[in-house]
C-alpha positions in Angstrom: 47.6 53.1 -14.1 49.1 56.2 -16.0 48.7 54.7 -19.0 45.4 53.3 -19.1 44.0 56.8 -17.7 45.5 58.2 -20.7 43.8 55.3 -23.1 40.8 56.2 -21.4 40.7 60.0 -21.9 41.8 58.9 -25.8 38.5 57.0 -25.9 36.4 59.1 -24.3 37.7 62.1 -26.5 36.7 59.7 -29.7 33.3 58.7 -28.6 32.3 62.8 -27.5 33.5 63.4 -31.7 31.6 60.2 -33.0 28.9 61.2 -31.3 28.7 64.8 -32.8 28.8 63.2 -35.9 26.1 61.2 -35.1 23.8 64.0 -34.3 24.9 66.2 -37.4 23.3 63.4 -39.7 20.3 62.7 -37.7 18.0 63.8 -40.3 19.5 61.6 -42.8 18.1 58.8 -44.3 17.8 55.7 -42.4 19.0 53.2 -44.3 22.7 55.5 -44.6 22.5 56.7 -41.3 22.5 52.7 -40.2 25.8 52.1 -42.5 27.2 55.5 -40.9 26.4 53.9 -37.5 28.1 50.8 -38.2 31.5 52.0 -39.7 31.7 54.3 -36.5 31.0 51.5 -34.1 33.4 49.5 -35.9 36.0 52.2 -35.3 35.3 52.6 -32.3 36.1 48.5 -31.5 39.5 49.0 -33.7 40.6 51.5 -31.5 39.6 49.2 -28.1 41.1 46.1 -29.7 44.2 48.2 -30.8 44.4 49.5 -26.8 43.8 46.5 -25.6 43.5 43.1 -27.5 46.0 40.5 -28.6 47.3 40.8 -31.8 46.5 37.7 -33.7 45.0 36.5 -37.3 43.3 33.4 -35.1 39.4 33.5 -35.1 37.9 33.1 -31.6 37.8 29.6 -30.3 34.2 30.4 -29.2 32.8 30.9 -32.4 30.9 27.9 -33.9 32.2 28.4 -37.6 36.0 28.4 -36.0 35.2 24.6 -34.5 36.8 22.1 -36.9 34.6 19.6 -38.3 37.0 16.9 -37.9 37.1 15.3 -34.4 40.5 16.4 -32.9 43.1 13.8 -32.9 43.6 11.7 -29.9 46.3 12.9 -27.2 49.7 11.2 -27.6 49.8 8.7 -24.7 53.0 7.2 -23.2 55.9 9.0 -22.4 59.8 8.6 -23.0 63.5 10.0 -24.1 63.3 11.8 -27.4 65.3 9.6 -30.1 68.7 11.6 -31.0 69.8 9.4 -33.7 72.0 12.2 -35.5 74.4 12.5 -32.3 77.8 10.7 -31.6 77.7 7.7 -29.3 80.7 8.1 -26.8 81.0 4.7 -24.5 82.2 5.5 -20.7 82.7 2.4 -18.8 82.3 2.6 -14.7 84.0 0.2 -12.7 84.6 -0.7 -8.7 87.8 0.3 -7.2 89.9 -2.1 -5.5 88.6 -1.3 -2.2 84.7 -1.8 -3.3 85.3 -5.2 -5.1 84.4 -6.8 -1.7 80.9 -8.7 -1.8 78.4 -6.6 0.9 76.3 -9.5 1.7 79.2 -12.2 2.6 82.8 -10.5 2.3 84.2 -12.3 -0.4 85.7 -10.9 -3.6 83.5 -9.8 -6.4 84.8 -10.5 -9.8 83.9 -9.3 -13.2 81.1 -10.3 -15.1 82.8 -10.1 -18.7 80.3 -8.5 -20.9 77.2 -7.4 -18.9 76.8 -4.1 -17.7 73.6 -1.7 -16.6 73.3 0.7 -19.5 71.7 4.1 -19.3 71.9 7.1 -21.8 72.6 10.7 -21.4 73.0 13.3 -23.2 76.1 15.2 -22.3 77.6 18.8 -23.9 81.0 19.8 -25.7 81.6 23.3 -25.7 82.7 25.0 -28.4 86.3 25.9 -28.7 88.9 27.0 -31.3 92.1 26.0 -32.1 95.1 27.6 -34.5 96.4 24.5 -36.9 99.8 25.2 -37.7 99.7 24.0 -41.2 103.5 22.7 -42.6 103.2 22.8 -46.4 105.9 20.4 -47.0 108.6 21.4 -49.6 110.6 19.1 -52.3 113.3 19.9 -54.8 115.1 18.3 -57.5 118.6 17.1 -58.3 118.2 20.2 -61.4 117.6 22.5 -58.5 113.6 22.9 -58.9 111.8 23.6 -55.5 107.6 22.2 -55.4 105.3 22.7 -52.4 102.7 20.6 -51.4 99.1 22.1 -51.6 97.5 23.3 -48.7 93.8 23.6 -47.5 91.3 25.5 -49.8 90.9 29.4 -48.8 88.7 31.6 -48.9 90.9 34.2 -48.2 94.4 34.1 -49.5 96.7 33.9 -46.9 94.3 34.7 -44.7 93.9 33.6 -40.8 91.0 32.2 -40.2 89.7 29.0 -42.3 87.2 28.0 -44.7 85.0 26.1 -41.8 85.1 29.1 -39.5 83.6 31.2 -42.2 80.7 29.4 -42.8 80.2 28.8 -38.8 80.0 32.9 -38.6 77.7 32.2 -41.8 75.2 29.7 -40.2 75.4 31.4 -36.7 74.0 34.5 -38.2 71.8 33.9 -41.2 70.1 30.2 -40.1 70.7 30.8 -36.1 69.8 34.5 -36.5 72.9 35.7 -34.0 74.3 39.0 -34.7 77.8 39.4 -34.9 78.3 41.3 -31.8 77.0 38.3 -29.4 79.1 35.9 -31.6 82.0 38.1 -31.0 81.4 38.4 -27.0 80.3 34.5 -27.3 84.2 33.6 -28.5 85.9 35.7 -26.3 84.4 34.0 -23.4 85.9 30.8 -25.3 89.1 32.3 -25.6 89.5 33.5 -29.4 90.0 37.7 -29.6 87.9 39.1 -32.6 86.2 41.6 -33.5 82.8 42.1 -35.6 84.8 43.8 -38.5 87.0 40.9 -39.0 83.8 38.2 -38.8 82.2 40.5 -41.6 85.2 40.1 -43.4 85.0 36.7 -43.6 81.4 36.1 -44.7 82.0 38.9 -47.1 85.1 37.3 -48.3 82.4 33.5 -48.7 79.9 35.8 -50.3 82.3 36.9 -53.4 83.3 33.6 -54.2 79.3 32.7 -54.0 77.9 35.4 -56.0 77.6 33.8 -59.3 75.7 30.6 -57.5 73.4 33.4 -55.8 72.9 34.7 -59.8 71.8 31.5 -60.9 69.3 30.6 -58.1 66.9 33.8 -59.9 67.6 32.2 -63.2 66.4 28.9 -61.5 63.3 30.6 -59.9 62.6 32.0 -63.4 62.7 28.9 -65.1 59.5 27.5 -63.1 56.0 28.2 -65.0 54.5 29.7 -61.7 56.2 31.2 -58.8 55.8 33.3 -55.9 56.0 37.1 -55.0 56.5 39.0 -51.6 58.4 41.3 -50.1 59.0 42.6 -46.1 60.9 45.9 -45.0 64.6 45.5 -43.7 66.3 48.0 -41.6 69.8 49.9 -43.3 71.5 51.5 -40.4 74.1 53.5 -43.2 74.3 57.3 -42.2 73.1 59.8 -45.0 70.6 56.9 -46.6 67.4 55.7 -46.1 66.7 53.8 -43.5 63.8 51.8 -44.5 64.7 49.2 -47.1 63.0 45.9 -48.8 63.5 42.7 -49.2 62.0 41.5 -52.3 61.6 37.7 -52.7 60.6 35.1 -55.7 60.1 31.6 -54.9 59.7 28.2 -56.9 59.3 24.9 -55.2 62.9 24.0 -54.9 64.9 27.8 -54.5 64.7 31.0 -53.4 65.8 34.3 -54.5 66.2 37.7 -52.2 67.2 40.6 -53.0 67.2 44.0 -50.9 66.2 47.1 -52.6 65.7 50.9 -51.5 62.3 51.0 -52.1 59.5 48.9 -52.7 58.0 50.4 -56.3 57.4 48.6 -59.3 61.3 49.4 -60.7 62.4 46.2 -58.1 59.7 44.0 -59.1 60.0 44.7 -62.9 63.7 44.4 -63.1 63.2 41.0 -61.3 60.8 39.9 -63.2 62.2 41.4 -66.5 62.3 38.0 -68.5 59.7 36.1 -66.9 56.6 34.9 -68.9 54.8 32.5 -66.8 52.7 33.2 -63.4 53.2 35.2 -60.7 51.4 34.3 -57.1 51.4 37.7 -55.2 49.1 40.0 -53.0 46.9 42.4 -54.1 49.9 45.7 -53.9 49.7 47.9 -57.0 53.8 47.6 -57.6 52.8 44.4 -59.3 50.2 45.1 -62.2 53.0 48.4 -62.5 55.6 46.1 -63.0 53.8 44.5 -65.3 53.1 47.3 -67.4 57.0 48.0 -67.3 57.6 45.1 -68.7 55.2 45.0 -71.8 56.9 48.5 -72.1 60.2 47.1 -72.5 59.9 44.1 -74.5 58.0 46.0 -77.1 55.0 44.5 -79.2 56.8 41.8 -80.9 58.6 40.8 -77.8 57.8 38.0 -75.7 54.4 37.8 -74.0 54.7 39.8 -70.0 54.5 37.2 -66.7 50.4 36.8 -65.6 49.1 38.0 -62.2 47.7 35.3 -60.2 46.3 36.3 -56.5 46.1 35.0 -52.7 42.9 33.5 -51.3 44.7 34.1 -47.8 44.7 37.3 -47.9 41.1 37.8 -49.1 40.6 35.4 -46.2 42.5 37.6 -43.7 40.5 41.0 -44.8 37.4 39.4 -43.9 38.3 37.6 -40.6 39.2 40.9 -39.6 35.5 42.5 -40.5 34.4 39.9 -39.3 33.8 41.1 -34.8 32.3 44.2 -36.3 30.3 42.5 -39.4 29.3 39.2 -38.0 27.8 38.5 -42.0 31.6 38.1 -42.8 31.6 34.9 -41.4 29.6 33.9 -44.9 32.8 34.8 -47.0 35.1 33.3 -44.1 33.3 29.9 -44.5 33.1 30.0 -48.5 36.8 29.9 -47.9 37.3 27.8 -46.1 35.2 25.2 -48.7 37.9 26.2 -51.0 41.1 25.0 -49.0 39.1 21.4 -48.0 39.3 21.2 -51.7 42.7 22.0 -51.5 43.8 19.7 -48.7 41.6 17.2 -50.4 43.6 17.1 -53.6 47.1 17.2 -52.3 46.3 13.7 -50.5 45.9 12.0 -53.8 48.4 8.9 -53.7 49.4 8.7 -57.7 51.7 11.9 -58.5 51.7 11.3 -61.8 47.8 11.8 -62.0 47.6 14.9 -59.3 47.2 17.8 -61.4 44.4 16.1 -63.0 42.8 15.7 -60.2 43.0 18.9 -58.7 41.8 20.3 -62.4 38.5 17.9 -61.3 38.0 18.4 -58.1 38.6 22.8 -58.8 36.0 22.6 -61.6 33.2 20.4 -59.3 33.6 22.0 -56.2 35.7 25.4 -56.1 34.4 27.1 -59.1 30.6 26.7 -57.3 32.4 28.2 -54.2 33.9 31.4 -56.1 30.5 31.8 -57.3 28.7 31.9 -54.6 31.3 34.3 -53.0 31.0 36.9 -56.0 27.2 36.9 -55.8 26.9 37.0 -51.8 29.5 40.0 -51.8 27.4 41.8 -54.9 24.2 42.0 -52.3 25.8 43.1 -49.8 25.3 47.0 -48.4 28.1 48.5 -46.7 30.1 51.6 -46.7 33.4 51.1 -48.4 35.2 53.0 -45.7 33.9 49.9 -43.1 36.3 46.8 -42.8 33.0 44.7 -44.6 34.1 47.0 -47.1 37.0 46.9 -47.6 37.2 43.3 -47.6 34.8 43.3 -50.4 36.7 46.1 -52.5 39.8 44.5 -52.1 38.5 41.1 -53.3 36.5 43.0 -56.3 40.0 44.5 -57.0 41.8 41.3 -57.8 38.9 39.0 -58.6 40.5 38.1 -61.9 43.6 37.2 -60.1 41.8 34.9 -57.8 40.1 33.3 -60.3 43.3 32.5 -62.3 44.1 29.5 -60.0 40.7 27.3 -61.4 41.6 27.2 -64.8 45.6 25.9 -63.9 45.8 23.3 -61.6 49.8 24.7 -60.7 48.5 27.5 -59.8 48.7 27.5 -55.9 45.5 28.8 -54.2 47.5 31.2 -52.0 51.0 32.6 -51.7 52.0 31.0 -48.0 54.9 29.0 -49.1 56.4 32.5 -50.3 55.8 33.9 -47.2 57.0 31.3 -45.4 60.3 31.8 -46.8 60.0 35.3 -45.2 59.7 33.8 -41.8 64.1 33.8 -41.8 64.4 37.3 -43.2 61.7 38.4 -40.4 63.3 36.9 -37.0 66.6 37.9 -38.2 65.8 41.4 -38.8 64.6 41.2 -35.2 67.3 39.9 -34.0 70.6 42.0 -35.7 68.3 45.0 -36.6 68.8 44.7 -40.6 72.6 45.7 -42.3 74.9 48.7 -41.8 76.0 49.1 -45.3 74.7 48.4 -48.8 77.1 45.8 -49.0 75.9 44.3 -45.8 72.5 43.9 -47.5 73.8 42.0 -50.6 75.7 39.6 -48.6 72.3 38.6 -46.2 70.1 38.5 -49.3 72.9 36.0 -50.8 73.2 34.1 -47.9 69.5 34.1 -47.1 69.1 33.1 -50.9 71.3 29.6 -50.5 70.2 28.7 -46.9 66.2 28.9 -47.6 67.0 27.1 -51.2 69.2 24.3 -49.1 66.1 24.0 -46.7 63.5 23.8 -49.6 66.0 21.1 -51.3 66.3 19.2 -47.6 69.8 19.5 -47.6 71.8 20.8 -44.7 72.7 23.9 -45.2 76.0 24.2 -43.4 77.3 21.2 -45.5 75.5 23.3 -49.1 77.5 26.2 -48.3 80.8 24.6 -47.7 80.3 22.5 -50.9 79.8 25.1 -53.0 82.4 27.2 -51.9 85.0 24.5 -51.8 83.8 24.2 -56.0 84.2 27.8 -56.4 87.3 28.5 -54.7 88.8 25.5 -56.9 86.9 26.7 -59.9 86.2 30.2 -59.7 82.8 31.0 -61.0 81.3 27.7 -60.7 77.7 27.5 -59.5 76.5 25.0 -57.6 72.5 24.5 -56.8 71.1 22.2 -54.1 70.3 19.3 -56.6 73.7 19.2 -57.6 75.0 18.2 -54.0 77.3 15.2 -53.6 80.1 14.9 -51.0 83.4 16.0 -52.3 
């Protein structure tokens, strides 16, 4: 109750000042004392919705231009066990003791039916446990008095305790699974093995150095693709005497991924990532990227190679005006222009012939999509709004990287948003959730590398446990060795 007095009193306080203001323009003209009405009203619904709506992108179910137009599939029907055809099949045979073989109905003896049984499955658990392998490196000499020793298992640490497997179980735990290395410590104490979180660090920062030149080659493979995606989410350094806000900057192809954590999030990250690139960049609408563009033209000079092009995301044009949208029900125009645009888009990707898909979405963009755009840029030039109101700002913001947006008609590889980048985002979000960021600078390298080769790994479809372990067995047997997804083969 305390605390919705207090949003109460907030409110009320609001209202009393809007309403001042209200009355101090009264002999305006109409037409701008409407606008003025409406961005006021409008604040006043943010501040409601922020007290007391859900936070959520989703339009209301209610509204008639959120219905699909598609009927909604039919419900599943049937039930059953879940299909687990990835686990181990153990076979447990039950049988009668001596004293039970005796029939129930006449008293005779029961005997064995050879080969037929009543089956039933179940799925059963193995809890995790450890074990130390004494490993014997046998020893040979020779008649000349030479002494060999046979090889033992590949390291990742020489002479070190723990093994190859149990560093990239610490890996996987914490970077796919998202568990901090506190409850991993207190989870294998409970299992019997005595560790502590410094000596787990140690070990994925042991895998990392031996990965570090395949984590440098998954940016040169990013930069190798003609158009790739741009985005970047804070991440939490708990260091004493630094800043405690930091950034994880990502660029994405279709097959790999490449983090890196920065201190800041200006134009000096982007630019040095992008340093060499020359193709197309899908990104939002922040100013570090036209920056880091200029940086770049900076660098490589007049005769030097042409900079990387700015391509921009339909989804977040989309979001700005979803979100004007309650207050400014004439969003719902742009919201629905948009929407024309990605049946375009879902329409093209299910084109059967791969080899023929790009000039097909080139087609399809040209007869349908470049109408759409056109429609949108003329229906947002009539509007009148205040460019402090959400209407507003959605327009401005969509004004402010028109080119951008357009950029996608006239390359069919162009995507028409940058989703699939921040997608990729989604692991670097729920683990900073979950183990609160890094504690050192060193911390952050090591979860942008290991971030890096997991999300690649899932992009690729490969497991990333086995990618990991594969390319670390290479590099500790050939240091330096780099080792991408599409290489993988079992060793």
């Amino acid at each position: 109750m305390g605390r919705l007095r207090q949003a109460a009193i907030i409110l009320q306080l609001e209202n009393d000042r809007l309403h001042k203001r209200l009355l101090a323009m009264a002999g305006s003209d109409a037409a701008k004392l409407q606008l003025e009405f409406d961005r006021l009203r409008e604040q006043i619904a943010r501040q409601q919705h922020a007290l007391f709506g859900r936070s959520s992108e989703k339009r209301p179910e209610g509204s008639e231009s959120a219905k699909p137009k598609d009927p909604p599939p039919a419900p599943r029907t049937g039930h059953g066990p879940t299909t687990q055809p990835k686990l181990p099949i153990v076979e447990v045979v039950h049988t009668l003791d001596e004293a039970d073989k005796a029939c129930p109905c006449c008293g005779g003896r029961l005997c064995e039916m050879s080969g037929q049984f009543e089956e039933a499955d179940e799925v059963d658990v193995v809890e995790r446990s450890f074990r130390i392998v004494k490993r014997k490196r046998q020893k040979y000499r020779c008649s000349c008095g030479a002494i060999d020793t046979a090889l033992g298992a590949p390291k990742h640490i020489v002479g070190g305790r723990y093994s190859l497997d149990f560093a990239i179980a610490v890996v996987v735990a914490k970077y796919l699974d998202h568990m901090p290395l506190a409850r991993q410590e207190r989870q294998m104490r409970r299992h019997g093995l005595g560790i502590t979180t410094a000596t787990l660090f140690d070990q994925i920062n042991a895998l990392a150095a031996h990965l570090q030149p395949t984590y440098d080659a998954l940016l040169g493979r990013v930069l190798e693709s003609p158009v790739i995606g741009a985005d970047e989410t804070t991440w939490q350094l708990m260091e004493k005497h630094a800043s405690k806000k930091w950034w994880a900057w990502s660029v994405t192809c279709e097959d790999a991924v490449y983090y890196r954590i920065a201190a800041t999030r200006k134009a000096d990250v982007a630019a040095d990532l992008l340093a060499t690139y020359s193709g197309v960049v899908m990104c939002d609408g922040y100013a570090s990227y036209p920056k880091a563009r200029k940086m770049c033209i900076e660098r490589r000079g007049r005769d030097g190679p042409p900079p990387f092009t700015l391509a921009h995301c339909w989804s977040h044009v989309r979001r700005k005006f979803v979100e004007a949208e309650p207050n400014y029900p004439s969003a719902t125009t742009a919201v629905e222009i948009i929407r024309g645009l990605y049946e375009v888009e879902r329409e093209a990707a299910l084109w059967p012939d791969p080899a023929t898909r790009l000039a097909r979405i080139a087609e399809l963009r040209e007869a349908r999509s470049r109408p759409l755009t056109q429609e949108l840029r003329t229906w947002m030039i009539g509007q009148r709004v205040l460019g402090e109101s959400g209407l507003g700002r959605a327009i401005g913001y969509a004004n402010g990287v028109w080119v951008g947006l357009e950029l996608y008609l006239n390359n069919p590889r162009i995507p028409i948003c940058n989703n699939g980048t921040e997608r990729g985002m989604r692991g670097i979000a729920v683990g900073r959730k979950n183990h609160y960021g890094s504690r050192s600078v060193r911390g952050t390298e090591v979860a942008a590398l290991f971030y890096s080769m997991i999300e690649t790994a899932k992009l690729a479809g490969v497991d990333p446990a086995t990618y990991l372990r594969t390319a670390a067995l290479r590099a500790i047997a050939t240091p330096g060795t780099v080792t991408l997804p599409g290489d993988l083969v079992e060793i």
